[in-house]
N, C-alpha and C positions, 0 to 999 in steps of 0.2 A: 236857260238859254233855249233847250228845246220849246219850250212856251211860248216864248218870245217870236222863234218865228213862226210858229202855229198862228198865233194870234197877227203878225203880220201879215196871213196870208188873206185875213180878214181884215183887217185893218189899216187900210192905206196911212196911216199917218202912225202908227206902228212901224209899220214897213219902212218908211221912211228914216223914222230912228235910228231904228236896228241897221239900218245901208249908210244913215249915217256914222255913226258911231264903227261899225264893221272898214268903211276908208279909211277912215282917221287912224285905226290900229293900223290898217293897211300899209297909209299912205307914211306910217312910223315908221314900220319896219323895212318899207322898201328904202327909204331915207338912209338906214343902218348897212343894209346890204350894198346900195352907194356906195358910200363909204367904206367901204371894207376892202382891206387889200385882197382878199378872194377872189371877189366881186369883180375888181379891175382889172385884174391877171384869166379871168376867166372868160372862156370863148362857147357857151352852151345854143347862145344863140336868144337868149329870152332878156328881159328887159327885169330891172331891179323889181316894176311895180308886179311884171308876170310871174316874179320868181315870190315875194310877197303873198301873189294872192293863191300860189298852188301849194305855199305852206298851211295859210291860213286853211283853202278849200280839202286837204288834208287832214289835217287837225278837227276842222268843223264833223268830219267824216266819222273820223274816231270816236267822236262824241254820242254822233248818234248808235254807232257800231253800240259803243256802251250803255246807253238807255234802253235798249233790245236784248241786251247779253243778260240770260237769265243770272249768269254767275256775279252773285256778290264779290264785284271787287271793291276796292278799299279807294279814296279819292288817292293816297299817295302812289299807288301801285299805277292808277290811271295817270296822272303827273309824271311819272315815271317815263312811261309809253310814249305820252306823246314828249317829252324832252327827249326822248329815245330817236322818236321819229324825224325829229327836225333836224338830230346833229346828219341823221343816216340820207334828206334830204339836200343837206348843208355839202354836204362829202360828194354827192351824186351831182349837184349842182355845180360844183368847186372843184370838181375832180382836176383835173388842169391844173389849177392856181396852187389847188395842196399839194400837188404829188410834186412840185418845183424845188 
């Protein structure tokens, strides 16, 4: 992944993919948050596709956090993390509609 967008930063038709493919997850997940009774009960102020993309920009962060981290961690330990991270964004996002 990290490759990917290195080489997008070179490669406009790279670039292109990679932005495609990156909405399409996006534009998945905001669809889910839609629809979620959270989502509807909730007053944070940001829109399903904003809440989407600060998971994702989140998540992509982590990523590179770990390509820099001298410490061997394990891919499940990293899966771990960020499933970690999303419910702890999920909570922060939804605070309202969960605590109902």
């Amino acid at each position: 992944v990290v490759d990917l967008f290195a080489e997008g930063s070179r490669n406009a038709r790279v670039a292109r993919l990679v932005r495609e493919i990156l909405d399409a997850l996006v534009d998945g997940v905001a669809k889910l948050i839609a629809q979620s009774p959270e989502a509807r009960a909730a007053e944070n102020g940001m829109t399903p596709r904003q809440q989407a993309e600060l998971i994702f920009a989140t998540s992509r962060g982590m990523l590179m956090r770990d390509v820099v981290d001298l410490r061997a961690t394990s891919d499940t330990v990293r899966r771990e993390r960020q499933i970690e991270l999303v419910r702890r964004l999920w909570r922060l996002l939804f605070a309202e509609a969960v605590s109902h």
